[in-house]
N, C-alpha and C positions, 0 to 999 in steps of 0.2 A: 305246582312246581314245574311242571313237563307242558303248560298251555302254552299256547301260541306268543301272547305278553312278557307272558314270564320270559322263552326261551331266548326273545329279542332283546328282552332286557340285560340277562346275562348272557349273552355275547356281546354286546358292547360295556358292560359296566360287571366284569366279572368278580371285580372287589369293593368295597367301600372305597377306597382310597381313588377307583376311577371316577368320584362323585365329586371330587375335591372343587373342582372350578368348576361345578354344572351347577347353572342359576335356575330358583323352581320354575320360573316360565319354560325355560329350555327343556330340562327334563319333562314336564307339563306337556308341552308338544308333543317329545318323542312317545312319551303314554298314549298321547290322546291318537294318535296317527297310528299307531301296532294296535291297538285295542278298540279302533273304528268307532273314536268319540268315546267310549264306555271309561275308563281312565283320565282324568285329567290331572287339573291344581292341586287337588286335596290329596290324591295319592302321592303326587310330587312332594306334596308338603311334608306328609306322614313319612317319606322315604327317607330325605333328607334330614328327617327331625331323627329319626332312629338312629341316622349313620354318626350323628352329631352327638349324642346320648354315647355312643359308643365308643366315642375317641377314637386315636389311631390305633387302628387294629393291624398293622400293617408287618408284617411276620416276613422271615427270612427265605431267601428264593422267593419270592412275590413273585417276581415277574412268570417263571414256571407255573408257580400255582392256579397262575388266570389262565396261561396256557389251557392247562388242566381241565381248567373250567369252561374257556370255549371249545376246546378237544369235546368233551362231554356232549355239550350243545349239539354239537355237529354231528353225532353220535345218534341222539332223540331225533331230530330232525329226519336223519335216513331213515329211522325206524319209523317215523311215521308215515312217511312215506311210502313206504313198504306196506305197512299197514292200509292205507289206503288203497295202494293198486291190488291189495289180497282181497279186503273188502270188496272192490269192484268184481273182481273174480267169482267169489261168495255169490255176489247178487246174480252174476251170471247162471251158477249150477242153479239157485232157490231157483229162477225162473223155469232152467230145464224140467225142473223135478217138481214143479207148479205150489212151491214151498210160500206161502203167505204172511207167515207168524211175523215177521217185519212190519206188516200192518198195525199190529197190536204194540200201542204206546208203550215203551220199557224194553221192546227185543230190538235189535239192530240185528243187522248181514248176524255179525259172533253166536249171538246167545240164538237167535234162529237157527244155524250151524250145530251148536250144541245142541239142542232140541233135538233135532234132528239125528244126528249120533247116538244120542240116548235111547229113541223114543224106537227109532228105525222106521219101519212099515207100521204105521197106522191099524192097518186094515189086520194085526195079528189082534188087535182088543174089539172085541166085541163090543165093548158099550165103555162112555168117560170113565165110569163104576171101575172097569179094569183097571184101564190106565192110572187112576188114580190108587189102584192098591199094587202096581205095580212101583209108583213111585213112594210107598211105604207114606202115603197121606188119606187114606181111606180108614176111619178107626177098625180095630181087631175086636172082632165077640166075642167073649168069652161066656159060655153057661155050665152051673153047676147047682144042682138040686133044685132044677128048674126055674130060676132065675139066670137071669144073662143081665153084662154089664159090658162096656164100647171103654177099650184101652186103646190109649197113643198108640198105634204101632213103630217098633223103633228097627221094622225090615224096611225091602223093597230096595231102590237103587238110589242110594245116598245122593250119588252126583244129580239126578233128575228132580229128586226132593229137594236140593239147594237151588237148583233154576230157578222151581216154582216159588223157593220161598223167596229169591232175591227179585223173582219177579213181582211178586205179591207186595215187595216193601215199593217197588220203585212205582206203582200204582198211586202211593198215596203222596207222591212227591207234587211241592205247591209252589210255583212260579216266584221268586220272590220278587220281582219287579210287577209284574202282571196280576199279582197273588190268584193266577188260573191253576188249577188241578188236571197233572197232568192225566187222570181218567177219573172225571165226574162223578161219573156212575160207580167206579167200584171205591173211591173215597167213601161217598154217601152209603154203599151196600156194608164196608167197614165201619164207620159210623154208628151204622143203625147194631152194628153185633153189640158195639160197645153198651148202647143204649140198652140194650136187652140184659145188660148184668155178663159178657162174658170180659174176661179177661183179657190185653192185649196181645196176648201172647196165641190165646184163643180166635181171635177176630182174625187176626193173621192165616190160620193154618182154614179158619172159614173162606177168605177171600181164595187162599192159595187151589181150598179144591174146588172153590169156584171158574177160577182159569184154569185148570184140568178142563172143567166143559168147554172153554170160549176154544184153546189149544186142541181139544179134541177135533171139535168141528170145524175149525181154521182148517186143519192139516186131513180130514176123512172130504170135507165135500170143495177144498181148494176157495174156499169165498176171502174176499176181503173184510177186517174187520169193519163193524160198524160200531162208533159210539151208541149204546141204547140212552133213548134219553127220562131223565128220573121225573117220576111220575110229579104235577104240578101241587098234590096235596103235601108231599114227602117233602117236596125241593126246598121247603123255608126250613 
């Protein structure tokens, strides 16, 4: 709703009833030109065909309402903007403070930022093993009458275990035009949990304290990431 297309859209066509005299080529253009070719005929078509399905929808005070609605626009617009000169900002301190995690497909300047907040000095955890039971993703032992058994732990610092977990989903994200994965290797390392009989929910919190280690070592010795690449037996 808040993309680039979209916001161009609704500001010039902030009701159905601005669609009344637009021919699909015409609109077609104006798609194709805000959405750099990616938009064209067919979404024109589809737009049109909805407004037309819809009858007149055309409600009292209109003309305010579209106000309304380009008001809004111009609204997001600032804000993104804003957002981006922050971002710029962001990238400035990570450099100061030789912060990497941006490397790794799934964080931008934000969620690097928040890392960062969470995690603070590196150097107070001794090994990923901490870190990762600081962020309540390390299972908890429990033994009694000389057996021991590995529970969920349901401590540690919520907000830091939600990074990992949202970073962990955005791993497995797959191109749809490209159909490329946006990181190979931990797709496949996901993959393979599934294949070993664990649960999805399971394979997830594997992956998650997997990037605990990549995070660990990004932010303790300042490297760039490196895609590792999956071994040639594995890869089919």
């Amino acid at each position: 709703m808040d993309g680039k297309t979209a916001l161009a859209f609704w500001a010039k066509y902030p009701s159905p009833r601005c669609l009344e005299e637009v021919t699909e080529s015409e609109l077609a253009d104006f798609l194709k030109q805000e959405s750099n070719h990616y938009l064209s005929l067919a979404k024109a078509r589809q737009i049109l065909q909805l407004v037309a399905e819809d009858g007149c929808t055309k409600r009292e005070h209109q003309d305010q309402r579209d106000m309304l609605v380009q008001s809004l626009v111009r609204s997001l617009r600032a804000s993104a903007d804003e957002m981006t000169k922050l971002e710029a900002e962001l990238g400035v301190l990570l450099g100061i403070v030789g912060c990497t995690l941006d490397s790794l497909p799934g964080i931008d300047r934000v969620t690097a930022a928040c890392f960062l907040a969470e995690i603070g000095d590196v150097e107070r955890f001794a090994s990923a093993e901490k870190l990762a039971r600081f962020a309540g993703i390390a299972p908890v032992m429990y033994g009694t009458g000389g057996k021991t058994k590995n529970y969920k732990s349901k401590q540690g610092n919520r907000v830091l275990h939600d990074l990992f977990k949202q970073l962990a989903v955005r791993q497995l994200v797959v191109a749809k035009n490209t159909k490329q994965p946006r990181n190979a290797y931990l797709l496949h390392y996901y993959e393979q949990k599934i294949a070993e009989g664990k649960s999805k929910r399971q394979a997830i919190v594997c992956l998650m304290r997997k990037l605990v280690n990549v995070v660990y070592h990004l932010l303790k010795h300042k490297t760039v990431y490196q895609m590792p690449a999956i071994p040639e037996k594995q890869a089919g």
